[in-house]
N, C-alpha and C positions, 0 to 999 in steps of 0.2 A: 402393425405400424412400427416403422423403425424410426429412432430419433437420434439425431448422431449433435453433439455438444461439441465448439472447440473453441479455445483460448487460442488468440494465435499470438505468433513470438514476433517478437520486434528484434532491432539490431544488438539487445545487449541481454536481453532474455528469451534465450531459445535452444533450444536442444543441442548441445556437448559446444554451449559458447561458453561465457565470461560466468555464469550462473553455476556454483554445486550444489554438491549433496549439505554441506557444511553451511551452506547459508541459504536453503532455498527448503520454502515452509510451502504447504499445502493452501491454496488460494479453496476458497468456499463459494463461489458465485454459482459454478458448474454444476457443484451435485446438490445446490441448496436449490435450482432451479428444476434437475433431475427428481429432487423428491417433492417435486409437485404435479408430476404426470400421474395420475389418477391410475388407481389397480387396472381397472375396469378397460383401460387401455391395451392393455397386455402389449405393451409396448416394449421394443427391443432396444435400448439406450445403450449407446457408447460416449465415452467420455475423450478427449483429445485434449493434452493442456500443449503446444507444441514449445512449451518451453523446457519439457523435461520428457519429451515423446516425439520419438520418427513423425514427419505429417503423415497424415492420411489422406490417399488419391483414391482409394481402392474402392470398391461399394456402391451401394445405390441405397440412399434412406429419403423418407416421406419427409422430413422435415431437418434442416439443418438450423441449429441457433448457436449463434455469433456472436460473442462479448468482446468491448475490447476498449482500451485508452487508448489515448491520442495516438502515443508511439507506435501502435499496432493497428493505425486504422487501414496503413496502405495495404499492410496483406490481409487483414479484414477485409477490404473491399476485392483485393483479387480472390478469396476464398467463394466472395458471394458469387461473381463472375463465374467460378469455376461449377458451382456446387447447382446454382440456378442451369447454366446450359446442362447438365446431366437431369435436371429434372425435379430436381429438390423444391420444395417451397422454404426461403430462404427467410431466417428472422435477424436481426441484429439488436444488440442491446451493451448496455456497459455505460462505463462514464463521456466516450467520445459520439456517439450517440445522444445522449443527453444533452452535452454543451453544444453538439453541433448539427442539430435534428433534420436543416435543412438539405444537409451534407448527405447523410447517411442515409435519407430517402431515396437517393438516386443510385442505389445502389440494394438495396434488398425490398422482400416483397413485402414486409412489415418493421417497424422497429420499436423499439422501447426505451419511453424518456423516464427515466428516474428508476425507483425499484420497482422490482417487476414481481414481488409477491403476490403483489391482488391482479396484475393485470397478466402475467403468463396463463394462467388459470381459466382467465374468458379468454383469452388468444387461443388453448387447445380444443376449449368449447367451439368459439366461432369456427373452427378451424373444420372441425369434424361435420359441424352444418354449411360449410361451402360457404363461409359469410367472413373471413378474416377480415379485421380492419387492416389499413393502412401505416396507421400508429396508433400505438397504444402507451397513453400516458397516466402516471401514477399521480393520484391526487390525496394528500395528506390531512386525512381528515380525523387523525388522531396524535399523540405520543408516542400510543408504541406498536407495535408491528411484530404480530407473532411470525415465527417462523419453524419450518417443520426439521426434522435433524438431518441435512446434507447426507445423501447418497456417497459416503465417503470408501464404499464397495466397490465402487467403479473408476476411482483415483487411482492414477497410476502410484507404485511404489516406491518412486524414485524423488523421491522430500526427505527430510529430516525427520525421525521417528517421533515428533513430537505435534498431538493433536491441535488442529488449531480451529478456537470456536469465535463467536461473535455476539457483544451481549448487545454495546452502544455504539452507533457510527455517527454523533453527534461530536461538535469542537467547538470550544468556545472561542477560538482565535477566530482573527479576519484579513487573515494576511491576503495580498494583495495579489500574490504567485500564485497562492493555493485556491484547487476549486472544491476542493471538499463543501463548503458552505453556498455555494453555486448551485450543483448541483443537490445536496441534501438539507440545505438549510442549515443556520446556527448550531441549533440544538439536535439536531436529527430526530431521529426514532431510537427509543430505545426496547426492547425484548420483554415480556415478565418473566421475573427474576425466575419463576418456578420451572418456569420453561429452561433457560439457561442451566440451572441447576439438575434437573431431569438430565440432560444433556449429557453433560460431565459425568455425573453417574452411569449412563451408560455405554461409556466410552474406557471406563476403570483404566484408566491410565494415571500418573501418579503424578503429571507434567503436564503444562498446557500453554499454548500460545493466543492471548488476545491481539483478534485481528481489528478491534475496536481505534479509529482515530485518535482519541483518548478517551482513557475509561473514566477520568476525574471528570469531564467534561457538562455532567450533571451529579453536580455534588451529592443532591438526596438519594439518588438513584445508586451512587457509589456507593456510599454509604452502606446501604440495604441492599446492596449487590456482595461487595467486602465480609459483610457481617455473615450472610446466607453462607459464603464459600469456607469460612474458616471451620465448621464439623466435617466439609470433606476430607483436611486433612491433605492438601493437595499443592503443588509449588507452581506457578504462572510465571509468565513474563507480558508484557503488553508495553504498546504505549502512554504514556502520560507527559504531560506540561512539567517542567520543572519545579512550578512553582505550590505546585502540592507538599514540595517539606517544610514549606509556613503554615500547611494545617496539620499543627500534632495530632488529632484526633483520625481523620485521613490517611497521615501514613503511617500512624499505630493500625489501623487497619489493614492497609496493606499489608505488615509485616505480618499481624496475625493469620489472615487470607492463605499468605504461601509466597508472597511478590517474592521474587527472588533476583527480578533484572528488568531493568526497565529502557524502552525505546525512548531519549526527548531531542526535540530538536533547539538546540543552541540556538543553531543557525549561524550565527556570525560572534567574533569578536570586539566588533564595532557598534557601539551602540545607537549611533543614526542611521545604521544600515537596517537597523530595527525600527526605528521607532519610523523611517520611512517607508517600510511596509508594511505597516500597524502591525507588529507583531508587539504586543504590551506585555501579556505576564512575563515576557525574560528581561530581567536586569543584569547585564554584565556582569558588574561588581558583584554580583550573588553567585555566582556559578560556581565558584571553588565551593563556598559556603555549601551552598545546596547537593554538592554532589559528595562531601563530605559529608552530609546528615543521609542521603542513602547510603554510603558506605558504614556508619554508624553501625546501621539500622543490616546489615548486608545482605544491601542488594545493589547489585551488579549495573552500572551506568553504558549503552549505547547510546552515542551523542549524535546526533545528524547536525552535519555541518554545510552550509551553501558558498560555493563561490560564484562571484558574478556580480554583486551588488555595486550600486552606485558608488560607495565607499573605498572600495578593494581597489588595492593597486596588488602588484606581480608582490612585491617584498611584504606587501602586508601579508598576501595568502602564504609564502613563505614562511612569514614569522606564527601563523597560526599553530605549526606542526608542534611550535615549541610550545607554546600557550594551552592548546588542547594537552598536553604533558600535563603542566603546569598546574590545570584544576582537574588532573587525575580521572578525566572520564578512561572509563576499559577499555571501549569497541567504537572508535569514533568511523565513521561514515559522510562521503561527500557526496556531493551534489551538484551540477551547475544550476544556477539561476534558470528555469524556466518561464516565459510567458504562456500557458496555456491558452489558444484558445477561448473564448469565454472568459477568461477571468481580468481582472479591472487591470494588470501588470499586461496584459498583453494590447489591451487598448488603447493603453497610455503609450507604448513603445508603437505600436500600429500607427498613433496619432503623429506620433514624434518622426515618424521617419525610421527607426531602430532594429523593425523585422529584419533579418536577412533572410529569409525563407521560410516555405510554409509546407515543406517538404515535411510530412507530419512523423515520418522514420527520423529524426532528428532529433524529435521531441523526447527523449528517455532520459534527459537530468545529465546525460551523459557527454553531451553536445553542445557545439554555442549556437544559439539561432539568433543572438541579436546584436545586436550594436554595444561592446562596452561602454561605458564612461573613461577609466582612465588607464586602457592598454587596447591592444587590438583582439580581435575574437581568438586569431589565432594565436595570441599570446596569453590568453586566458586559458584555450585549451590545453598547450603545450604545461603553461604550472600546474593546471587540473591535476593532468597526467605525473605532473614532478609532486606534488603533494600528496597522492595515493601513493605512489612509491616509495618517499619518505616515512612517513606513519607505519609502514607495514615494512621496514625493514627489520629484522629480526631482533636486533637489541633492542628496539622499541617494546615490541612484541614480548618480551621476556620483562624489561621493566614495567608496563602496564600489567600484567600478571601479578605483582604484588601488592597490589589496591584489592585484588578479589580473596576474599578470607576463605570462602567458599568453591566447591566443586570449580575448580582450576581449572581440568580438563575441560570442562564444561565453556571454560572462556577460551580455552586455550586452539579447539575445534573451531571454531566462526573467525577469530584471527587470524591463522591460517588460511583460513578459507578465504579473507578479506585477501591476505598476500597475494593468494594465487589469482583472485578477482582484480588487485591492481595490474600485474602483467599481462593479463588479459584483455581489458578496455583499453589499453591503445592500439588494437590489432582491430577494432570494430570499425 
């Protein structure tokens, strides 16, 4: 049996685009899925991520399976098109899949709503008795959700040399953009610790990247997650909520653990731009505060920032670049406002009038798909592009470097890389 895997690239992540080596981390869906084909298969698997790999046209494999988000669902669907007329029994799966189940059936010969631990497993089953379903949906009828350790043998080598694992994919937020909680619920699933830890020991690497939405996200769980990690002896970075430097205890953990840099999302400097997409744990006014108690503590702040909201005019995102300065995050990061899809942000604008398109290549955070409030799309795009430019102009890039007390080089690598990432997304 031959089983061929591919991620496919959308317009801003795909092979020798806007994406490098400096800022582009090893995604886990592919070989976490790979290492649930059964020995007894003696199955020939190839891996395809095309965002950091030539496509592949070439071959004939028994079964082709598809992942992909929104942005990537149009060549997702041209892949199934290609891969079914050669003969493939085609699977699809991923988060655009899930939000959009009706969708994605007319286009492959089975797909997968949700995580596909327990249900790829009867899909290779049914598969080999002639009896595939249709779809196959995951039903959450616990916590936590083991998983076995990704096939990261078959990953191309072209990421950042830094292992990246997954303990929780649970968020406690409910914003209104975001489908993480759409999709996986509140609290998600989260791993046992012992498995996680297993993990990491046998990957002896001294560095790791949490692919977790946020790892605070279940307090208890952190906790006895944090506690388990600090005998390895080992330095992380992951996501978290900002609002973790109010629990001394929590990011005395972290620090112990190895945190050394953390992803949070700001989001905005306006605080009804928040509080109108329920985003709750950020308080403005906390931000300098809060990014100064990780700096304290050092660990290194990537800030994810949004433009687009109802609030934002052109001068306000302008003045952001100074403001983001201003409470000293390192590696700040934008984004435009997306409606996904499925999520309650895209219904409300669907209801309103506000969609401009449903061209789903549009969809990568990268692009305007809807109607602003107070400037035109094209003029939200046009500052996008002026506010990436800004922030990553070199003098910036050198004064944000002395917040980082620590491995310099280490911030100094992703910044750059941001640079070269602004110059590049106006060319998509």
């Amino acid at each position: 049996m031959k089983i061929l895997f591919i991620l496919p690239y959308d317009k801003t992540y795909k092979y020798n685009g806007a994406f490098n080596f400096a800022i582009s981390y090893a995604p886990l869906n592919l070989p976490l899925l790979a290492a649930l084909v059964p020995a007894e298969f003696n199955a020939e698997i190839k891996i395809i991520d095309e965002g950091v790999s030539k496509p592949l046209s070439e071959g004939t494999f028994d079964i082709v399976v598809i992942t992909c988000v929104t942005s990537s669902a149009n060549r997702a669907y041209e892949l199934c098109r290609y891969w079914k007329k050669k003969g493939s029994y085609v699977v699809l799966g991923g988060a655009h899949s899930t939000l959009m189940p009706d969708e994605a059936m007319g286009y492959a010969d089975s797909i997968f709503v949700g995580f596909a631990e327990q249900t790829f497993p009867q899909f290779l089953q049914d598969y080999i008795h002639n009896s595939p379903q249709k779809i196959y949906k995951h039903v959450c009828n616990s916590e936590h959700l083991s998983m076995p350790t990704p096939r990261r043998d078959l990953m191309s080598k072209r990421y950042m040399h830094i292992p990246t694992i997954v303990a929780n994919r649970g968020c406690v937020n409910n914003c209104a953009y975001c489908c993480i909680h759409k999709m996986w619920g509140k609290k998600g699933l989260t791993r046992p610790i012992g498995e996680v830890i297993d993990e990491i020991k046998s990957l002896r690497s001294k560095r790791y990247i949490f692919l977790d939405p946020s790892m605070s996200s279940d307090r208890e769980y952190a906790m006895e997650l944090l506690t388990a990690l600090i005998p390895l002896k080992i330095n992380w970075m992951g996501l978290s909520t900002i609002d973790v430097t109010n629990n001394s205890v929590l990011l005395d953990l972290m620090v112990k653990s190895g945190c050394e840099g953390i992803l949070a999302g700001f989001e905005s400097m306006n605080a009804e731009n928040l509080s109108g997409v329920g985003k709750r744990t950020n308080k403005v006014d906390e931000y300098k505060t809060a990014v100064k108690k990780f700096h304290d503590v050092n660990i290194s702040v990537l800030g994810c920032f949004v433009a687009g909201f109802d609030g934002d005019t052109r001068q306000s995102l302008l003045d952001t670049v100074d403001a983001i300065d201003e409470i000293c995050v390192d590696l700040p990061r934008f984004s435009i406002l997306t409606p996904f899809p499925g999520t309650d942000l895209f219904d409300k604008y669907e209801k309103d009038g506000r969609i401009l398109t449903k061209n789903w290549d549009m969809y990568d955070t990268m692009h305007v798909v809807f109607e602003p409030k107070n400037m035109s799309a094209d003029e939200l795009q046009q500052t996008f592009f002026q506010i990436w430019k800004e922030t990553y102009k070199t003098k910036r890039i050198l004064k944000r470097m002395n917040n980082i007390k620590r491995n310099r080089f280490i911030g100094l690598l992703p910044a750059f890389g941001f640079k070269f990432y602004a110059k590049r997304i106006r060319k998509l």
